[in-house]
C-alpha positions as CSV (number, residue, x, y, z in Angstrom):
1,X,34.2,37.8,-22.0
2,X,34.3,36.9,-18.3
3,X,37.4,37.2,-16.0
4,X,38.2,35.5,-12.6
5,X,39.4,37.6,-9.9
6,X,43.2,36.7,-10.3
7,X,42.9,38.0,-13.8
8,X,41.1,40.8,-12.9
9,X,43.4,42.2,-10.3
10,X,46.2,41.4,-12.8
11,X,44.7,44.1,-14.9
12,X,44.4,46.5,-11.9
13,X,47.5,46.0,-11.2
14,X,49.1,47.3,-14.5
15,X,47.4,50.8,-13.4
16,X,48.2,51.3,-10.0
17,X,50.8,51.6,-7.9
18,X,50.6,48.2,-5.8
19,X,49.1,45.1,-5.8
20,X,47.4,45.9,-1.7
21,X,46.0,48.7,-3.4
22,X,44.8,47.4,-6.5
23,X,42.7,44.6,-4.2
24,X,41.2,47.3,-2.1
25,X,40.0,49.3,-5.1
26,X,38.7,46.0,-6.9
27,X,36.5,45.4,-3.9
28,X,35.4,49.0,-3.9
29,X,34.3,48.6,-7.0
30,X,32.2,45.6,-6.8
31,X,30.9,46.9,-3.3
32,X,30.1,49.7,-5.0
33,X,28.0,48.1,-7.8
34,X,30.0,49.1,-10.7
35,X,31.3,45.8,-11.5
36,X,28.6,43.4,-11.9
37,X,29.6,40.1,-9.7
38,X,28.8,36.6,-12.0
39,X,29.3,32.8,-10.2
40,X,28.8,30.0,-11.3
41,X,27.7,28.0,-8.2
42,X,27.5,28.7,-4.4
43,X,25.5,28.6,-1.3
44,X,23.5,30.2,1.4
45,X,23.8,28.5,4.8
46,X,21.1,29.4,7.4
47,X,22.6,29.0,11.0
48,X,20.6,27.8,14.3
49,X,22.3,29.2,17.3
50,X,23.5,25.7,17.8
51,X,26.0,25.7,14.7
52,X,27.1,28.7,15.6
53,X,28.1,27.8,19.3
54,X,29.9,24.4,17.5
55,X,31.4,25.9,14.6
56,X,29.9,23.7,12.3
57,X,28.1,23.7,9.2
58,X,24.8,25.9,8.5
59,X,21.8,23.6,9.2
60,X,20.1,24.6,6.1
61,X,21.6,25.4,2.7
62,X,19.6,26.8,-0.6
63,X,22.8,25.8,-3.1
64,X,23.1,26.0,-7.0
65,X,25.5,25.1,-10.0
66,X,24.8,26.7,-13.3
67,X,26.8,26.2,-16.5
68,X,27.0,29.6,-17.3
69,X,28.0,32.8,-14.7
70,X,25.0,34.2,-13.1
71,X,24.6,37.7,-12.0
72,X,24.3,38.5,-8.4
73,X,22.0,41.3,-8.8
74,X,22.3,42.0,-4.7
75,X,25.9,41.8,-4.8
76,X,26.0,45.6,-3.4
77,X,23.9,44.9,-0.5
78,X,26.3,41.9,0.2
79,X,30.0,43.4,-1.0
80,X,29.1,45.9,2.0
81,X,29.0,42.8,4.4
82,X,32.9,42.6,4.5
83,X,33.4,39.5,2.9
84,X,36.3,37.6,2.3
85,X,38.2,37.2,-1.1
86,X,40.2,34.0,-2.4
87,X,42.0,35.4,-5.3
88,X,43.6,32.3,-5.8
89,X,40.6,30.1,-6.0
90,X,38.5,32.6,-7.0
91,X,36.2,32.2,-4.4
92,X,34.0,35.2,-1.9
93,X,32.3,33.9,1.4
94,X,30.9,36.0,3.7
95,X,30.7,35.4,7.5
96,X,27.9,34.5,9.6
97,X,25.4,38.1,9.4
98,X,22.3,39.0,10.0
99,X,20.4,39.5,6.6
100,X,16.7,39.2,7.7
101,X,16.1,42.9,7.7
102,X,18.1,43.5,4.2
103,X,15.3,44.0,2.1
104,X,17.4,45.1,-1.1
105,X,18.5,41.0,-1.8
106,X,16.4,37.8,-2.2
107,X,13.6,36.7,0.4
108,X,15.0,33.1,0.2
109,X,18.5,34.6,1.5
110,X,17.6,36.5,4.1
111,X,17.9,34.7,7.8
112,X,18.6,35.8,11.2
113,X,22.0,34.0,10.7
114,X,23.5,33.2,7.2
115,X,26.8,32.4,5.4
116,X,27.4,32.9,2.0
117,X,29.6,32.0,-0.5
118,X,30.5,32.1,-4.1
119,X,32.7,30.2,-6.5
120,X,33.3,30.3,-9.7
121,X,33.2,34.1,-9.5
122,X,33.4,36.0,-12.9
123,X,34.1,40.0,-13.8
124,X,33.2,41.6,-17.5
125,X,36.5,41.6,-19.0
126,X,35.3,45.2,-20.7
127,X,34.7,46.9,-17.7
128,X,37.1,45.6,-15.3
129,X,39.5,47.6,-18.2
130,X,37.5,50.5,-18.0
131,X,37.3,50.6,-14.1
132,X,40.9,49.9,-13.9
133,X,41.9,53.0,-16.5
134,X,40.0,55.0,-14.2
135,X,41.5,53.8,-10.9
136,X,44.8,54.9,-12.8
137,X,44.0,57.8,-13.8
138,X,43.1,59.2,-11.0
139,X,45.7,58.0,-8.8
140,X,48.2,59.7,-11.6
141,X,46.2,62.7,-11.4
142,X,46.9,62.8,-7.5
143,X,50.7,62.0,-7.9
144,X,50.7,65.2,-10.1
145,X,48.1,67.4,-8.1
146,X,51.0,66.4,-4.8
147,X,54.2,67.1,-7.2
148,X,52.8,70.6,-8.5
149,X,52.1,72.1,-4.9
150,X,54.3,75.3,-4.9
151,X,55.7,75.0,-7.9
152,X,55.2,76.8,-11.4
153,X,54.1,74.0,-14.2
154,X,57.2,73.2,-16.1
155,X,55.8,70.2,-17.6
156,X,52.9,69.1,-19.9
157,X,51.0,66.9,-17.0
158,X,47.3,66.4,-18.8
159,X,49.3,65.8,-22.1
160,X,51.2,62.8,-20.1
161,X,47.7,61.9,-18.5
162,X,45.6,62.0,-22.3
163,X,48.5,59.7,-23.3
164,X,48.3,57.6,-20.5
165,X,44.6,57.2,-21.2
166,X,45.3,56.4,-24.9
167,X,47.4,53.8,-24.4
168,X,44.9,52.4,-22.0
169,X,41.7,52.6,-23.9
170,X,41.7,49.2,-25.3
171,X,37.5,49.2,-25.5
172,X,37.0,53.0,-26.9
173,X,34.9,53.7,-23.9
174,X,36.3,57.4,-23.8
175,X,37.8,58.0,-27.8
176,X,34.8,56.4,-29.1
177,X,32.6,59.4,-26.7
178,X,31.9,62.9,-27.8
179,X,33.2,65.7,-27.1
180,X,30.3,66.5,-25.0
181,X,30.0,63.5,-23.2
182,X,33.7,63.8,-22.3
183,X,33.1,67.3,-20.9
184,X,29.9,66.2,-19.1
185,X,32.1,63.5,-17.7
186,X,34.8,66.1,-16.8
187,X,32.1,68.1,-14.9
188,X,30.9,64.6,-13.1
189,X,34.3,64.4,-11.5
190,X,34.6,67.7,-10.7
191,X,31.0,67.6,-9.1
192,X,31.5,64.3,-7.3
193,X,35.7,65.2,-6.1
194,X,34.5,69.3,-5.5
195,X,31.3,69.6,-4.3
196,X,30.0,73.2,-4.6
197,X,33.2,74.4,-6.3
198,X,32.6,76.1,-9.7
199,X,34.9,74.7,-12.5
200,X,35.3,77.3,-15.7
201,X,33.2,76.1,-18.1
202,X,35.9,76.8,-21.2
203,X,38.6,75.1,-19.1
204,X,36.4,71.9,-19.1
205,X,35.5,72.3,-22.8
206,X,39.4,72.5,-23.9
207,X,40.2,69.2,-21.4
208,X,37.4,67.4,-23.4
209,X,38.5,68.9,-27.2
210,X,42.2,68.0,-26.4
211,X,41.1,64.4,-25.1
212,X,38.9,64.0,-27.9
213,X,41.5,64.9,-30.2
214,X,44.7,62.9,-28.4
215,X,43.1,60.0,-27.4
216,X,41.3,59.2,-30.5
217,X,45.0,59.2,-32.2
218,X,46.0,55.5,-33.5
């Protein structure tokens, strides 16, 4: 199942802690390639020097219209151009740019001068949820990493989190894990957040048992 970007920032914004910042991490995580981009028609415009003096139209346009959403498998390389987002109309264009050099997207799309834009843009429903529990959890885990500076722990804050992250898991993608992979994704975190810091290996191992356990509850 397929959602447009007003429903998927809907969903982001159930998880975080305002709607500016739920945009800004959506677009992070297209940009970033970990949620796929699908349209369902849209152009590339390939400017002379001419249109762009004028502001007018591209002088030559490679257009489509499927019946179905298409993947834009580039949609990395072109999420990093700074493109503009329509929530409302569910449309992304990108301003005139230089793709000729860009050899990570389509030969047909690179020119010295294009535009670009999609409509009918579509996000998997399963991992937009996935992306947006994660988004949550680790702005709650900053909320509580701030609140406990200089201050003995008087509270259960992983317990609040694993319920948090229960509540949340409407796919399984972490309950329906192992207890390893939940540790190996522990260490990921750790690795990516901490580089070079060692994190006790038993510490991770009773995070992932207690996650495994709590999270998996009905």
């Amino acid at each position: 199942m397929k959602l447009s970007l007003a429903e998927s920032l809907v969903v982001f914004d159930r998880m975080t802690s305002s709607l500016e910042h739920s945009r800004r991490l959506l677009k992070s995580y297209i940009s970033t390639g970990q949620l796929k981009l699908y349209t369902r028609e849209g152009f590339v415009g390939d400017h002379s020097q001419s249109s762009i003096d004028e502001l007018s139209p591209p002088s030559n346009k490679y257009s489509w219209e499927e019946s179905d959403e298409q993947e834009v498998w580039c949609s990395p390389a072109l999420m990093g151009l700074d493109p503009e987002f329509d929530w409302e109309r569910n449309v992304i264009t990108i301003a005139t740019t230089d793709t000729s050099r860009m050899d990570s997207i389509s030969r047909v799309w690179r020119h010295k001068n294009a535009t670009f834009r999609f409509e009918g843009v579509s996000l998997d429903k399963v991992d937009v949820e996935s992306c947006a529990m994660t988004a949550g959890l680790t702005d709650a885990a900053k909320l509580v990493s701030k609140s406990n500076i200089g201050r003995p722990t008087q509270h259960d804050w992983n317990g609040a989190l694993i319920e948090l992250l229960r509540l949340t898991d409407i796919a399984g993608r972490i309950s329906g894990k192992s207890q390893t992979e939940i540790a190996k994704m522990i260490e990921d975190y750790f690795a990516r957040t901490k580089p070079g810091v060692d994190v006790a290996e038993t510490s991770v191992k009773d995070l992932a048992r207690r996650i495994k356990t709590e999270a998996g509850r009905k």
